[in-house]
Every structure is written in C-alpha cells, then in structure tokens.
C-alpha positions in Angstrom: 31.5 -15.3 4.6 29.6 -18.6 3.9 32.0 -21.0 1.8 28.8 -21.3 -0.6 28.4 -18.1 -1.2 32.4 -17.4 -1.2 32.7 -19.1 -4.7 30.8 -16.4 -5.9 32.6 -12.8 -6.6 31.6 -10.5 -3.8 30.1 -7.8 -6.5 27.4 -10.4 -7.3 27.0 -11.5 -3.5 26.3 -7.9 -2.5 24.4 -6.9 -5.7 22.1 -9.7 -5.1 21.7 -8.6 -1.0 20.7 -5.4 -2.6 18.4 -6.5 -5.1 16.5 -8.7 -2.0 16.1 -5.6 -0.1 15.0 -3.7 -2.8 12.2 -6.1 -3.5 10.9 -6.1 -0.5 10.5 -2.5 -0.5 9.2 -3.0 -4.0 6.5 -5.3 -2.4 5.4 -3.0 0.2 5.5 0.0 -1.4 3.2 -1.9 -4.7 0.7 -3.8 -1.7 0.5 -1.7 0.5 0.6 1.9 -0.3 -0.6 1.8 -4.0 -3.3 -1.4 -3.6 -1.7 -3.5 -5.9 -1.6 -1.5 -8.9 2.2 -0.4 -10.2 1.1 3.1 -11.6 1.1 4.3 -7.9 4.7 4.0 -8.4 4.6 6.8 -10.7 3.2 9.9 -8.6 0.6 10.4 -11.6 -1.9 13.8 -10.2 -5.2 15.4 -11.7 -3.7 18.0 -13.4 -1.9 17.0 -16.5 -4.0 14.9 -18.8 -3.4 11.0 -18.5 -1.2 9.3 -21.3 -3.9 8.4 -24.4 -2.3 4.5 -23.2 -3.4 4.7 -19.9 -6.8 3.3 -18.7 -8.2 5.8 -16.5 -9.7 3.2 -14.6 -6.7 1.0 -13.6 -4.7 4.0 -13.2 -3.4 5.0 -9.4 -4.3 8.8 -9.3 -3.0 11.1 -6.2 -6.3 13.3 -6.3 -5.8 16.9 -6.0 -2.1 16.6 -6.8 0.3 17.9 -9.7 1.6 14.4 -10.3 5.5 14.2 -10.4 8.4 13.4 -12.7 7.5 9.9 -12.9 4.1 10.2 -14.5 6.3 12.0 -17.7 8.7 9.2 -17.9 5.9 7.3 -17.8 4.0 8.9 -20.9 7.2 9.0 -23.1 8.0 5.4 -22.2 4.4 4.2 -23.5 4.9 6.6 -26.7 8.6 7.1 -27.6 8.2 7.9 -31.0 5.7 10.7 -29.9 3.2 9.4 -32.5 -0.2 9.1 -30.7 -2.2 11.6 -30.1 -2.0 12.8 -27.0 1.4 12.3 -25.5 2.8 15.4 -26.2 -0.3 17.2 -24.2 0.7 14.7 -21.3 4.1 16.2 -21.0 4.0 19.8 -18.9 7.2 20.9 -21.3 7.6 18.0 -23.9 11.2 20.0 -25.0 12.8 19.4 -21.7 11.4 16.4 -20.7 12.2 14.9 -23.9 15.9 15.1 -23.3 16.2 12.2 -21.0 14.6 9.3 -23.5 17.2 6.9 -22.3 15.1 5.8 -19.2 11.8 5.3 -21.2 13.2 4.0 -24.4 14.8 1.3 -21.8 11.4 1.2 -20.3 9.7 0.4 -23.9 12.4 -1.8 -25.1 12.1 -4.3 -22.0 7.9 -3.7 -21.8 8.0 -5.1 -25.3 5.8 -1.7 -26.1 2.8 -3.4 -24.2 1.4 -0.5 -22.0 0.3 -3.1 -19.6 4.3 -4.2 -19.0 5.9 -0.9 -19.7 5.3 0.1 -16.2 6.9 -3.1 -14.6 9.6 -2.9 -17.1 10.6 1.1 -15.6 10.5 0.0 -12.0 12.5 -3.4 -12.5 15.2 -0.9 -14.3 15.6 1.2 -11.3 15.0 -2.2 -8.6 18.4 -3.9 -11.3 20.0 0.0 -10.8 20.7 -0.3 -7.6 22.0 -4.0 -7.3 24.5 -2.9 -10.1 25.2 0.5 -8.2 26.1 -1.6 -5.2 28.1 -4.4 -7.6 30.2 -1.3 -9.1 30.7 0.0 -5.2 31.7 -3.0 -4.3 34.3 -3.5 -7.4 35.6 -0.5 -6.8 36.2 -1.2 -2.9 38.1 -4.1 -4.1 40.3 -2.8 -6.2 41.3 0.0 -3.3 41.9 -2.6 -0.9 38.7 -1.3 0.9 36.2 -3.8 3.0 33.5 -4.9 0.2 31.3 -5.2 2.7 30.9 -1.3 3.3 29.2 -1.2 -0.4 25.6 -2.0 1.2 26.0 1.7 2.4 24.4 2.4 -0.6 21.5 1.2 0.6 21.6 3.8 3.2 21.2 6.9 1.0 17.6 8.3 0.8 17.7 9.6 -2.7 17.8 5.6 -3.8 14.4 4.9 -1.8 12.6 8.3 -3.1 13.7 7.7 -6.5 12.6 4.2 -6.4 9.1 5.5 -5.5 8.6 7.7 -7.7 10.4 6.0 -11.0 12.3 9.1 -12.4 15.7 8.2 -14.3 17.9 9.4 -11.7 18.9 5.7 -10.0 19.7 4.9 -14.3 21.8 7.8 -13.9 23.6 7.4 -10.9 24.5 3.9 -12.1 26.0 4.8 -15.1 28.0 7.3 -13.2 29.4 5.0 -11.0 30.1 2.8 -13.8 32.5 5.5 -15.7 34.5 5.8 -12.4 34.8 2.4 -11.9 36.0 2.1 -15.6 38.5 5.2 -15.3 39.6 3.7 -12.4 40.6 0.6 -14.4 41.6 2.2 -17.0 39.2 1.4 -19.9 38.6 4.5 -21.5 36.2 3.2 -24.5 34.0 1.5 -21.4 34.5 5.1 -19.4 33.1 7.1 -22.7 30.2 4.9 -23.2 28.7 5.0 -19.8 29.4 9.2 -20.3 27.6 8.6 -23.1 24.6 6.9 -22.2 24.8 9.0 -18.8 24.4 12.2 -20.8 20.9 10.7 -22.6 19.8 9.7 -19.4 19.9 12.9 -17.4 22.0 16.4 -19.0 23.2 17.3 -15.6 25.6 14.4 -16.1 27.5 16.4 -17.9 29.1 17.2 -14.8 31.0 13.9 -15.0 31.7 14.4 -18.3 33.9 17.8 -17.1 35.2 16.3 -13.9 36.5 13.1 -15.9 37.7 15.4 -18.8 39.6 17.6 -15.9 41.3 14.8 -14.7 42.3 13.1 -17.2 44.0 16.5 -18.8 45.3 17.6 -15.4 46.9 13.6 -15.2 47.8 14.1 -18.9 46.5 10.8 -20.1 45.7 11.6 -23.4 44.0 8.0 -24.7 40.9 9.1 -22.4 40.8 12.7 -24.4 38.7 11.5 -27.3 36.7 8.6 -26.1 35.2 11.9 -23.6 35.4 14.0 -26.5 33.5 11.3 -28.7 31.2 10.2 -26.4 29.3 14.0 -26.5 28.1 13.2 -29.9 24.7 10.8 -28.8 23.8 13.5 -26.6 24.4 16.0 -28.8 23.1 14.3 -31.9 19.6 13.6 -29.5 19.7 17.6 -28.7 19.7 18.9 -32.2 16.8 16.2 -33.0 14.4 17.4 -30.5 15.1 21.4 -31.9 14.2 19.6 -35.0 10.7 18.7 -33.5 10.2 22.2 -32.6 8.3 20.8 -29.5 6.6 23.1 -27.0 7.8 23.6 -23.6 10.1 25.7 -21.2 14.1 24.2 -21.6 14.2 23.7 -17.7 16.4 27.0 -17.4 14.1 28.1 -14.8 15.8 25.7 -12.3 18.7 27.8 -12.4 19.6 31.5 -11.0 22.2 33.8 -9.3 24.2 32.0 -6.6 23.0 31.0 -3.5 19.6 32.9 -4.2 18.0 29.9 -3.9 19.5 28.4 -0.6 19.2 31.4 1.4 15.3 31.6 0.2 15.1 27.7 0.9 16.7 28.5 4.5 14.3 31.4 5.4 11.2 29.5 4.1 11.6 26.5 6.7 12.4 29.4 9.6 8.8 30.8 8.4 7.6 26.9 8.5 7.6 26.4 12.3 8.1 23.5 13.9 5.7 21.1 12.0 6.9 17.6 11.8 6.3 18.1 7.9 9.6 20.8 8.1 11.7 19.1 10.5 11.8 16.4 7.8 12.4 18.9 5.1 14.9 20.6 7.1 16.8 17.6 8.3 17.1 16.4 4.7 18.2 19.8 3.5 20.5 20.0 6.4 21.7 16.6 5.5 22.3 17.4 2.0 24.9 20.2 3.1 26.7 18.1 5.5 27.4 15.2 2.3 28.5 18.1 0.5 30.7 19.6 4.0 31.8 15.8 4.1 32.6 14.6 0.7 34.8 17.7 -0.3 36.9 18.2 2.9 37.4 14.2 3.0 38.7 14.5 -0.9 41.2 17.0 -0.1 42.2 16.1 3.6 42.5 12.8 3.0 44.3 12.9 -0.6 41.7 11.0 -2.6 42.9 8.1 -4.6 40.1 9.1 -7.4 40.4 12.6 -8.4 37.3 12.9 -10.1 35.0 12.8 -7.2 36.9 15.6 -6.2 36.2 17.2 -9.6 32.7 15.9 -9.8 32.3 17.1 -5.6 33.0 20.7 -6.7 31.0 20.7 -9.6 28.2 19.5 -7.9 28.2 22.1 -5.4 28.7 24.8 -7.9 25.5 23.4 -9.5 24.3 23.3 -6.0 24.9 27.1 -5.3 22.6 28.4 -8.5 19.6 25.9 -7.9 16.2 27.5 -7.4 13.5 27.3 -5.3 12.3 25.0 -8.1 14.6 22.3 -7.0 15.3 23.4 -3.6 11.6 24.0 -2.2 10.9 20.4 -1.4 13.1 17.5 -0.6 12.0 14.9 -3.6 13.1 17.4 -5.8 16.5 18.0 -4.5 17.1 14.4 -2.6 17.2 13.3 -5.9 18.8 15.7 -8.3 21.9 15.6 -5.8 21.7 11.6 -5.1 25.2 11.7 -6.6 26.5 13.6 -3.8 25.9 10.9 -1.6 27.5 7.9 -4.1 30.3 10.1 -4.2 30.6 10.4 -0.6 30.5 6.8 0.2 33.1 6.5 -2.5 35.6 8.4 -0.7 34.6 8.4 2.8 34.3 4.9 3.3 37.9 4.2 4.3 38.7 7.2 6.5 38.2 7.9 9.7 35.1 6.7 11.5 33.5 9.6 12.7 32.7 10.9 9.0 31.7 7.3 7.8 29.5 7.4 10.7 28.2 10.6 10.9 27.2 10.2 7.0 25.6 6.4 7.4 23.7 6.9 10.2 21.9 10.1 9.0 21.3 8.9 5.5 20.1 5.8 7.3 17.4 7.8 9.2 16.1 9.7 6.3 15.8 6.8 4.3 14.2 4.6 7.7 11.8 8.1 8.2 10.6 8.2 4.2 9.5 4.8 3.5 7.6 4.4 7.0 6.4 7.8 6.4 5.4 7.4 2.3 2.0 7.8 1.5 
C-alpha cells in the first residue's frame, strides 16, 4: 500500500475506495438514466398518487408502472409527522410502511425538511451506507487476522447496486447489522444493542439479528449482552404500539408470508413456464444465485467452525425466513435481491478466509449480477 495512504487506518482507506465507486455509479445512474433529475432514483409509477410535496413537473415518473418501495420512503421522508394532506393516500398501506421511519426520518433530518434536498439527503444515506458497510468489513477482517483488502467484496454483491437504485432502507439496514457484529465481536454490548436497536426501526425483519445475537450470547452464556438485547426491543416496540395508536389504514405486510416452501417451488415453476427470454435467465440466475449464498454461507459456518456464531444463527434464520416467503417477494428479483442482501454480507463475512473455490465461486457470480444490472438498468 502507498506510504501516504498507509498513515491512514485501512477501514477509512477502503470505505473511501467504496464511497468513489459508489459515486460514480451515483453519477451515471442520476445523468444518464434519470436525465439529471434525483427522483428517478426513487422508481416513482402512475398509480399511487404523488406526495402533496412533490412537483409533478420535476418529478421522474416510470409511465405505466406501479412505482416501487422507494417512492414510499420517499413520501414519509417529505412528511414524517404525517400532517399534510395527502401523504397517507401516497402510501399503498400507510400501517406497514410506516414501520420503517428510521430511513426517512434520517432522510428529513439531513434534507433539513426542504423537499427539494430530502431526496439527495436519502441517496447520500445509502451512497455513506455502503463506505461504512465496507469500513465495518474491513474492521472486522482485521481483527480475525483476515486480508482487509478482501472487504471491497462488498462491492460485489448485487443487492447493494439494486438497492442503491431504487433508495429503499435496506443498505441503512444492512449497515447497522454489520455494525452489531462487529460490536459483539468486540465485545461492546451497549454499542451491539443500539445498532439492534436502530436496526429494528429501520426494517422489522432485523429482528432476525436480534434472535441470532440473543441465541448466542445465551448458548455462550455471557450474560452482560442479555439486557442491552433485551433493552434494545423497547424503540421498536414503543414505535409499534404508536402506529396501532394512529389506527392507520393498510395490510400489516403478512401477505409476504405462507406455508414453507410454497413460494419457491411456485417461483421455480414460473421461470420453467418463462422460457428462455433473456428477461428470465436474469431472473433465474439471480434466484439461482440467491440459493447458492445460502448453500455457501451455512455449509462454510459449520464445515469450517466459524469464529462468529451468529452468522451461523442469523444464516439459519434467514433461510427459515427464506423457506415461507411468497410469490410476493419471490416473483421478481428486486424484491428478493434485496430483502436477502444480508445473506450475501454474511457470506463474505465467513467465506472470505476459507478455501478458494467458495470465495470464488461467490465473488465472481455476485460480480456478474451486479456488472449485468447496472449495464442493464433502465
């Protein structure tokens, strides 16, 4: 390494490598597939009605389309407090989608609640996500004696660049998660809870860490991490029993959720029916790479006697979640690309320092799928 750049820790060096890439994607994607204007990054369609702080006219509309996660992060972000008229009629189910405020109150905090800045504020978040997702990686390399070189892997996964695209919350999440590792890892259980904490506002399916770190830390018997977990329930909690309060309108998101393995095996006979378009051999290479992580990740934690239980934990409960997704999340690859992103951090976590053929096997084909989607996005 360059003895100028040597003086600085190798978290920061590799953070800011991954922040330059990032905005250079950033630049492309904002010039030259959405003309300039930074609503495009947030998949905003013709169905729902526009945010009442939206300008029509300088808002990037996909004509014809639904719109997509983004475009309600988007809404709640310009009205937090759910005061003007309008917002909640913005949201498809204001209940469910309310849940995950930490993203959009972030969003309104840094925007300085100017609608015109809001948007550049939730797209720097998720652009300073993944240079601190790759600064953890890298810290955590370091302190397992691993090459902290192999944290730009990260960079590799597609779920960062699809997410990235389409500003949902899930790259705020998957920081966060990383972050409580890290922190159990060094053994800082109030810094562990409050990343659980924040992880659990930002998207509930994070309360998968919560059980894997709880698990672990029981099965290891240390008790001082019992009630920082134990305490750090009570934001999310506290936010859940606010928004019954509101009464708000809106399916809970229960619907994304059935019987086990209903949903794969109809995901698996749907691209058979497909054919050979090039539209499904995307979809079924991503779906096919999503089961290899998964294949990958939890043979490599037990073969290989993982020096971090909790990915283990976290693996398995993961691919229970996995096994009772519906074709709501499984029937097209932003959904579930994105929802399991985490399967892929965790992978690198513990595949990075065994044997090659896994490492390479898992770089090169995220690599591909992340090469094929941003020369592909449109």
């Amino acid at each position: 390494m360059n003895k100028t750049f040597s003086r600085f820790p190798s978290e920061i060096i590799y953070g800011l490598v991954a922040f330059a890439v990032t905005l250079i994607v950033i630049l492309y994607l904002y010039f030259e597939q959405f003309s300039g204007n930074i609503t495009g990054f947030f998949r905003i369609g013709t169905v729902l009605p526009l945010s009442p702080l939206l300008d029509p006219q300088q808002t990037f509309v996909f004509k014809g389309e639904l719109g997509y996660d983004g475009q309600q992060f988007l809404s709640i972000a310009l009205d937090p407090f759910l005061k003007q008229d309008g917002t909640i009629a913005a949201l498809d189910h204001p209940s469910y989608r309310y849940r995950r405020i930490l993203y959009p109150l972030l969003g309104y905090l840094l925007g300085f609640g100017s609608p015109e800045l809001i948007p550049y504020a939730l797209v720097g978040i998720n652009a300073i996500a993944i240079a601190l997702i790759v600064g953890f990686v890298t810290a955590y390399f370091k302190g397992h004696l691993i090459p902290e070189k192999r944290a730009i892997g990260v960079l590799a996964i597609p779920g960062i660049w699809i997410v990235l695209s389409l500003s949902t919350a899930d790259l705020l999440g998957s920081l966060l998660l990383v972050a409580a590792i890290y922190w159990e890892h060094r053994h800082q259980a109030k810094l562990m809870a409050v990343m659980v904490a924040l992880a659990i506002l930002t998207r509930e399916t994070l309360l998968i860490l919560w059980l894997a770190l709880l698990i672990n830390n029981i099965v290891l018997k240390r008790q001082k991490f019992i009630l920082p977990l134990l305490l750090a329930l009570i934001p999310g909690l506290a936010w859940h029993l606010y928004i019954l309060a509101l009464k708000l309108p809106g399916a809970s998101g229960t619907g994304n959720f059935g019987l086990p393995l209903v949903g794969i095996s109809q995901k698996v006979i749907s691209l058979f029916q497909a054919g050979l378009t090039g539209k499904n051999l995307f979809e079924g290479y991503l779906f096919g790479l999503l089961i290899i992580v998964f294949g990958l990740t939890i043979w490599s934690s037990h073969h290989f006697h993982s020096h971090n239980h909790t990915i283990r934990w976290s693996s398995w409960l993961y691919l229970g979640l996995f096994s009772v997704s519906s074709l709501l999340i499984l029937d097209y690859y932003l959904n579930y690309t994105r929802v399991f992103m985490d399967v892929y951090l965790l992978g690198l976590l513990i595949m990075v320092n065994h044997p090659l053929p896994n490492r390479t096997i898992f770089l090169t084909a995220s690599s591909i799928a992340s090469v094929a989607f941003l020369a592909l996005h449109s």
